[in-house]
N, C-alpha and C positions, 0 to 999 in steps of 0.2 A: 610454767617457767617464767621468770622473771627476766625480760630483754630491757629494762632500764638503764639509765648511766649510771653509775656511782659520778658521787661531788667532783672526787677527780677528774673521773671521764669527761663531765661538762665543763668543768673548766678546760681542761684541753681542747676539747673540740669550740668552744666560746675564741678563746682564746687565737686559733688559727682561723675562726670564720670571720669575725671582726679583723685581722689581718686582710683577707683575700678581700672583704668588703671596702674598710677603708686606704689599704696601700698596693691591694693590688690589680686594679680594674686592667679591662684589656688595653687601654690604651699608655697603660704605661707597660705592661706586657710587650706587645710591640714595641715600645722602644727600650726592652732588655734584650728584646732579640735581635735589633741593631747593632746591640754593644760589640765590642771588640770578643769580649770572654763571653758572652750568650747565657751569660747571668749574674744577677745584682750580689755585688763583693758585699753593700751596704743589709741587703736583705738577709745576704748570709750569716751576719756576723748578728741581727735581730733572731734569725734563728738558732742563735747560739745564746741571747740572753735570754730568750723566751724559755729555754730548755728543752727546745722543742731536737736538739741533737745528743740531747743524753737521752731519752726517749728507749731504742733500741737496746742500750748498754745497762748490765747488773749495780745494782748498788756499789758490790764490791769494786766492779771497776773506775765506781765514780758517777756511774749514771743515774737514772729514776726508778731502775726494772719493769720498763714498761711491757705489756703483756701483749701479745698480737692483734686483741681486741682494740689494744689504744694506739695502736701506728699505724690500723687500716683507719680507726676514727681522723686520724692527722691526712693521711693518706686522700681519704674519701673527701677531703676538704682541698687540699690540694688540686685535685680533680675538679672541682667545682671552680677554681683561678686558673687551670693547666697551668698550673705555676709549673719553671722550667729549672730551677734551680736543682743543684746532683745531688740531691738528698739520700734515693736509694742508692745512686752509685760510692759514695762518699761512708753515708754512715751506716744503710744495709747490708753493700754487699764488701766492701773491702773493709769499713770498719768492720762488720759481723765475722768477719773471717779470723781479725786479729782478734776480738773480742772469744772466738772460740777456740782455738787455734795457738795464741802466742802463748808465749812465755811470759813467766810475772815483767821483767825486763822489757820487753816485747811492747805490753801492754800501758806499761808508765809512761813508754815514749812518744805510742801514736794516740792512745784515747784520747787522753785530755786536750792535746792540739785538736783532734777532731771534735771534740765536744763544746771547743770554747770555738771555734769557728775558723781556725788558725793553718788548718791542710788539708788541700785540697786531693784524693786521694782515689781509684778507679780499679777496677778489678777485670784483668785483663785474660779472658778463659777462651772465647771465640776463635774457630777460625775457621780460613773459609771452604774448609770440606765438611768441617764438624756437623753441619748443620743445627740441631737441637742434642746432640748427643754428646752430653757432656764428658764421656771415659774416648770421646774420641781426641784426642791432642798429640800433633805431630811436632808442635815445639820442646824441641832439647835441653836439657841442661846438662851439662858434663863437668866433673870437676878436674879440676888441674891444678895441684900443688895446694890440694885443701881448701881450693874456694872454686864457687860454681861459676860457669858461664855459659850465657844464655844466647841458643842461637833459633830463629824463626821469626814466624807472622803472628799477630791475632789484626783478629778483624773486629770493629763495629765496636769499641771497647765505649763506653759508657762515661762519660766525661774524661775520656783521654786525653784529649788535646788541654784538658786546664790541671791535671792532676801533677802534682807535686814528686807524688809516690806511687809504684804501681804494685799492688798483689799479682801476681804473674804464674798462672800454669803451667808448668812445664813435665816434660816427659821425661825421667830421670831411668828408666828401664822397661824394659818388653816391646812392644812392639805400638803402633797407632791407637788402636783401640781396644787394647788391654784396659779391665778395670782396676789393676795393681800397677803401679811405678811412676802415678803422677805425682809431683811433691808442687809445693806453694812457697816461692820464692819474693824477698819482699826488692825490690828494684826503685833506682835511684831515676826518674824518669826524665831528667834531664841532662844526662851520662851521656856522651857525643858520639857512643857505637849507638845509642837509642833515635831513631830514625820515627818522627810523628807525624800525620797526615791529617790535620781536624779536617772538621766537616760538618756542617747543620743540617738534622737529619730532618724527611720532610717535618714531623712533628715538632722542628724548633728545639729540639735538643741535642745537646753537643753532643760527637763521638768525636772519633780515630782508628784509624789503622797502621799499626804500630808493628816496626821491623825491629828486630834486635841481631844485634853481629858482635858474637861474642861477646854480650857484652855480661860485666860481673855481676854477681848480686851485692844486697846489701848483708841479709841472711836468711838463714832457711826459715819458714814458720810452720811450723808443726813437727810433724814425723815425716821422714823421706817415704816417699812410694806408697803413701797411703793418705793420700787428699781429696780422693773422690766422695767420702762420706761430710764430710767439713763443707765439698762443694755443691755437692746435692742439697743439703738443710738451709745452706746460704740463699739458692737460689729459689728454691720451695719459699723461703720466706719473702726474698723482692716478687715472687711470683702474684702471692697473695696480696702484697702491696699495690703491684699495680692491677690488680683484679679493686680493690677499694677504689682506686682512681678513680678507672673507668664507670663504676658506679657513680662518685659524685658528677664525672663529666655528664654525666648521660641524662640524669636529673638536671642539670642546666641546659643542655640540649634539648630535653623536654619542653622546659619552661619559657625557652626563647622562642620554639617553635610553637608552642599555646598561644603565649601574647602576640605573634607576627600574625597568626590565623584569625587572633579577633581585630587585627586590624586592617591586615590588608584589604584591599575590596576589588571584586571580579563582577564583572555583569551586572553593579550596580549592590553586592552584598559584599557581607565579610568571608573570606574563602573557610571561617571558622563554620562557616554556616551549612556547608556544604558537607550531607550523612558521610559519604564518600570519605572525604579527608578526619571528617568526626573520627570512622571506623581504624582509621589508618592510626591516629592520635592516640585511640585508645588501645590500642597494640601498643604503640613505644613505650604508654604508661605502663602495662600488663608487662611488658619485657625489661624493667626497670626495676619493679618488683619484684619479680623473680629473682632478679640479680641480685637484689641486694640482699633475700631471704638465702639463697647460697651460697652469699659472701658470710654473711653470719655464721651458718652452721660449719663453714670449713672452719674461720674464726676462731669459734668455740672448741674445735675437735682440735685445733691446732694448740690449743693452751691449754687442754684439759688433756694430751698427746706426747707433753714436754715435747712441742714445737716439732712433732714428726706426724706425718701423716700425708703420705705420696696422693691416696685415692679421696679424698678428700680436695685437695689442692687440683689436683685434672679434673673431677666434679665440676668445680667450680672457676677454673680458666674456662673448662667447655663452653660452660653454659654460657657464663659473662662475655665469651668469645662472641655467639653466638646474637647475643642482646645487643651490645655493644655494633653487629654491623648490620643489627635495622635498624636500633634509633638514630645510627649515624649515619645511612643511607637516607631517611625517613623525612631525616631535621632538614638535609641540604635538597631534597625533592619537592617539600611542601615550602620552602621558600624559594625555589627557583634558581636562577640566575644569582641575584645577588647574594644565594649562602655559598657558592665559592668566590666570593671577592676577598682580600685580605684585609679589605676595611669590617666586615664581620666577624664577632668569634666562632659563631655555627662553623664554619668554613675548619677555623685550629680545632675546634674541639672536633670534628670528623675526622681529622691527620692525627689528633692524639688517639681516638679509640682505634683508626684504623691499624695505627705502629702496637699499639698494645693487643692487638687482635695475635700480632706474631713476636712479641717480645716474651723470653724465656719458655718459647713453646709453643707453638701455635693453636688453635683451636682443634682443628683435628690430630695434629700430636697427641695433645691433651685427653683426648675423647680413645684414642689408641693406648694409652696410658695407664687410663681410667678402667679397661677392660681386661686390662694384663696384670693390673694390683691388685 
């Protein structure tokens, strides 16, 4: 089987690596995560001439039809800058919803703002009983006089506190954890019953936890009482996403942690010299590999699947879970001391694989998941 790029593929992936290379080293990293919004408006809106936000989105709706192989390739690049900008929250998971989900109408309105770089947008399904079980949602919606309103929590919502507009789960009939009566409501997120709490999580990216008191929608998106299947494919695909991440972070974890070993010196050598940390070394390599050989095959199965495929997708969060917290154990123990200072990236790239270890699922979910598919 042929695992090459096509011309495309390299140009996209060229195209984001020379990004992360020449505009986005860590120290300008660090000061996006001082910013006021905890991410560059200016990078966003390059991400929006690059193309790199029609990516996700069909022809028909205006985008590239990019294929799951070419958003982990953006993805896995990403991962190698922990660039922090809300890519997957913005254009995977609340664009992906409308992209699957709206209405022609629907669709005119929010794509192309979100494709030119123009809204900022968050997909609001968490809370804080649910744990990873998405048909669990206690938040209501009830209509009165023909239009909804929304009462409840979510929690940990994924670029909440900068989003514009919120895709919003709610619970429209049955009971908590019924997997019929949730609907997806599009909400106006700066509506003054909307109560928002940001917050930098330790990995340097934005959330919220976000109350709603009665407050309205804007309109319904889909079908009433049957949004669980729209919400599961959405999240299966950011899941896959940041499984790419965590690959290219890991690889740079690797690499930083290689060149600190050939140079630091202990006893008079380089601690590169020493069998001991060789052995250790070459485990992160070995566990890197792997990950990236099961980031592939889920990949593959996910676009040759029309984008379904549950035991594929826990596969490969398992494993990447797994990879993911020895090289990122590995990185900050063979450099010591200073790989948790904040003046190194070893230090972010640890905080990003260790939130990605439990973002849409944790490893042992995933591994529980995997055995029940």
């Amino acid at each position: 089987m042929d695992f090459s790029l096509s011309s495309e593929q390299q140009m996209i992936q060229d195209s984001v690596s020379k990004f992360i290379l020449n505009d986005y080293d860590f120290e300008t990293r660090r000061k996006i995560l001082k910013s006021a919004a905890g991410y560059s408006q200016d990078n966003w809106s390059l991400f929006a001439e690059l193309g790199w936000l029609m990516l996700p989105f069909s022809e028909e709706d205006g985008g590239l039809s990019g294929s799951m192989a070419d958003l982990a390739l953006v993805m896995e690049e990403f991962g190698k800058g922990i660039v922090v900008e809300p890519f997957i929250a913005t254009a995977v998971l609340a664009g992906g919803l409308i992209a699957a989900s709206g209405n022609q109408q629907q669709k005119d309105l929010y794509l192309p703002k979100i494709m030119a770089g123009e809204l900022q947008m968050a997909f609001a399904y968490a809370e804080p009983q649910s744990r990873y079980h998405l048909n669990n949602v206690k938040c209501s919606a009830t209509e009165t006089q023909g239009e909804f309103v929304i009462n409840g929590h979510k929690s940990v919502v994924l670029n909440g506190n900068n989003a514009e507009t919120l895709v919003v789960a709610a619970r429209t009939s049955g009971d908590t954890q019924d997997n019929n009566g949730i609907s997806l409501f599009l909400v106006d997120a700066n509506h003054p019953s909307v109560k928002r709490e940001g917050y930098t999580n330790v990995d340097g990216h934005q959330a919220a936890d976000i109350w709603f008191d009665n407050t309205p929608t804007l309109e319904l998106l889909g079908d009433q009482d049957n949004a669980l299947p729209a919400i599961n494919n959405v999240i299966d695909k950011a899941t896959l996403a940041v499984c790419a991440e965590a690959v290219g972070a890991m690889q740079i974890a690797n690499e930083r942690t290689l060149e600190y070993a050939k140079t630091r010196k202990q006893f008079g050598y380089t601690i590169g010299s020493f069998q001991a940390l060789q052995h250790r070394m070459v485990n992160m390599f070995i566990e890197h590999q792997q990950a990236k050989s099961i980031l592939l095959m889920a990949v593959l199965k996910m676009d040759s699947n029309e984008g379904v495929d549950a035991k594929a997708i826990s596969a490969a969060k398992s494993r990447i879970g797994k990879a993911a917290n020895l090289v990122g154990r590995e990185s900050i123990q063979i450099h010591g001391g200073i790989g948790m200072t904040d003046e190194l990236d070893v230090g972010h790239i640890f905080k990003r694989l260790t939130t990605i270890q439990y973002l849409f699922g944790s490893t042992d979910n995933h591994t529980k998941r995997f055995a029940t598919a």
